[in-house]
Every structure is written in C-alpha cells, then in structure tokens.
ZAVO-708165 format. One line per 8 residues: their letters; for each residue x, y, z of C-alpha. Coordinates in Angstrom, 3 decimals, always signed. Layout:
// ZAVO-708165
A) X:Y:Z ~ ...
//
This chain:
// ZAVO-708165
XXXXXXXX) -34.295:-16.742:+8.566 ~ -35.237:-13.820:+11.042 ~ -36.998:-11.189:+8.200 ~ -36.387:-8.209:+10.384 ~ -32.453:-8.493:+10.603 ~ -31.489:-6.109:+7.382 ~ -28.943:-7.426:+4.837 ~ -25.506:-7.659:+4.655
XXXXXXXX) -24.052:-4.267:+3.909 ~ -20.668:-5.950:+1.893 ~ -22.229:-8.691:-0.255 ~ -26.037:-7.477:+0.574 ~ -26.632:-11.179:+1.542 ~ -30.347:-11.816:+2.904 ~ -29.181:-14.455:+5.426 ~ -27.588:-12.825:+8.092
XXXXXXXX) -27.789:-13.763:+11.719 ~ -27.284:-12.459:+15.101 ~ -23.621:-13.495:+17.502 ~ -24.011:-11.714:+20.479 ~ -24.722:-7.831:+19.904 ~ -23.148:-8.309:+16.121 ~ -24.618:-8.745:+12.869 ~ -23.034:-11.289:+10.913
XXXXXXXX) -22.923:-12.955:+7.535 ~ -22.470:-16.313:+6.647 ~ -21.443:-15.923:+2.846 ~ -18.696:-12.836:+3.400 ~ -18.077:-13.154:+7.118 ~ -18.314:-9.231:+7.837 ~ -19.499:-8.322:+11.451 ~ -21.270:-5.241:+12.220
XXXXXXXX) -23.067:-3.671:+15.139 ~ -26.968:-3.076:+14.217 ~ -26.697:-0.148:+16.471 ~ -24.116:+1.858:+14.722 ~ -25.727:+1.094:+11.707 ~ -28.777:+2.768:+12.772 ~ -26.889:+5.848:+14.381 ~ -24.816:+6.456:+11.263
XXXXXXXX) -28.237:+6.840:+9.559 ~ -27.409:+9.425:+6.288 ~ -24.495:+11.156:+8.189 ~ -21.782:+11.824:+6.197 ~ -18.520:+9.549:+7.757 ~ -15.948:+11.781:+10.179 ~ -12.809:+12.205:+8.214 ~ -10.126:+10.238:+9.579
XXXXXXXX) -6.799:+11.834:+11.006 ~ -3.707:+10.678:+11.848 ~ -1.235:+11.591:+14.941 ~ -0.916:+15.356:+14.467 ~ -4.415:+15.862:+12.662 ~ -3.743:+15.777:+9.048 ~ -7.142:+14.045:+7.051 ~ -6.173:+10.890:+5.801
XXXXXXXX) -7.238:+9.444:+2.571 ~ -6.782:+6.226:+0.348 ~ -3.288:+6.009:-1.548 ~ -1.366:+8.005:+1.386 ~ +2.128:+7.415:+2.675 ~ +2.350:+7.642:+6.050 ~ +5.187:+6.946:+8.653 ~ +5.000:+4.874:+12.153
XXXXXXXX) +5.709:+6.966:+14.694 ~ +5.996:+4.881:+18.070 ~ +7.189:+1.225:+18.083 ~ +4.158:-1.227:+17.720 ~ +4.387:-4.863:+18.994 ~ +2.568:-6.876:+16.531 ~ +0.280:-9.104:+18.438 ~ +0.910:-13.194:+18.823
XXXXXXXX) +4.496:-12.216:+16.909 ~ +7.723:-11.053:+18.411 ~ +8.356:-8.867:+15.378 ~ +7.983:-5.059:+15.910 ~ +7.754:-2.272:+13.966 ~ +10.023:+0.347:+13.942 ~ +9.317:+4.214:+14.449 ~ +9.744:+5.881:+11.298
XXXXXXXX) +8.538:+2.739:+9.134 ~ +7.011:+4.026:+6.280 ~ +3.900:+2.605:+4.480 ~ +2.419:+2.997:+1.167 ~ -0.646:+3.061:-0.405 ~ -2.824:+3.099:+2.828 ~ -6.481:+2.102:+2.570 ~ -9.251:+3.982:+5.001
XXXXXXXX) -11.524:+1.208:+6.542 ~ -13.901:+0.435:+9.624 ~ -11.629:-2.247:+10.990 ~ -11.825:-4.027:+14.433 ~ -12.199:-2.002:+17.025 ~ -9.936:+1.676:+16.493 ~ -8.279:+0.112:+13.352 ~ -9.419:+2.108:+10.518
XXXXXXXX) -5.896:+1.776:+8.390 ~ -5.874:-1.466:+6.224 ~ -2.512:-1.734:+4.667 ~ +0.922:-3.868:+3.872 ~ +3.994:-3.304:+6.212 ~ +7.521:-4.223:+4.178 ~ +8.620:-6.839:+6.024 ~ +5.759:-7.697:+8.047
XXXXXXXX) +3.220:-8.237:+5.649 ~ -0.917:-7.132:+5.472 ~ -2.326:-5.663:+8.682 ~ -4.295:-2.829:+10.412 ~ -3.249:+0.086:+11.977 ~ -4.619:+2.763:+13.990 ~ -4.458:+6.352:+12.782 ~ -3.400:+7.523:+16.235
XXXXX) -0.106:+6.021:+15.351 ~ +0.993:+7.190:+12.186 ~ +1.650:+11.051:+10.501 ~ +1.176:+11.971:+6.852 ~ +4.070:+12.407:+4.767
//
C-alpha cells in the first residue's frame, strides 16, 4: 500500500486508498477528504445549530419544520414531525443529523431543517 496516505480515522485501518479526491477504507467503508482533514488540524469542531440557531447536541428532540421529500421514495415527511434522540455526525455532504424518523425509518438530516424543542 501507498505509506504516505494516513490511516483510517473510524477503525484506524493502515490500508486505505485513494477514489477520486476521497480517502477511503476498505475494512469500514468511511470516506473522507484528506484536505479537510488537514484543515481541521487541532481546531476545536463548530457547534452545530439548527433552523433558528439553538446548539444542537446528542440525545435532542427536535421537530421538522418544512416538508422533506425523501429521496428515491414517494414518502414525505411532515412539518412538525418530531424526532428523538438525535445523533451529531459529519454525514454526506450538509447532513450532520443521524437519526430514526417514526414511520420512515434511519436517515440523515440537515440541521437547517429542524428547531430544538
């Protein structure tokens, strides 16, 4: 394997490769940007806030508060849906809300979208 591509920061697996301008590793399958990586440096990570700028944080309730079409599905969620026992994450692209919709099922949201009970 290519020594100067750094582990994998989930599993901390040695044999990680390059797709494109991602990191990515065989044995967990997390992706990652190298660049970020090296901009985050020892920062300390921006709190994340929802709609109206209350800072988020694991275990919250939150509510939906536009309708979202859920992507490949013709289900949507409903404004005012509430969900439980959020989880703060670096998800795909502005996703950074890992969590389980009743009635939908596991998914990510974006904190633009939802306000803290």
């Amino acid at each position: 394997m290519n020594e100067t591509l750094p582990p994998c920061p989930e599993c901390s697996s040695e044999y990680t490769y390059e797709m494109g301008a991602l990191l990515v590793c065989p044995e967990c399958a997390h992706e990652w940007s190298p660049v970020l990586e090296a901009e985050s440096g020892d920062q300390e990570p921006k709190p994340i806030k929802d709609a109206v700028g209350n800072i988020l944080a694991d275990g919250d309730t939150v509510t939906v508060i536009k309708d979202l079409k859920i992507k490949g599905s013709s289900t949507v969620i409903k404004v005012g849906t509430k969900v439980r026992g959020i989880r703060l994450v670096n998800g795909v692209g502005d996703h950074d809300i890992d969590c389980k919709v009743d009635g939908v099922g596991p998914m990510q949201l974006k904190s633009s979208v939802v306000k803290k009970i």
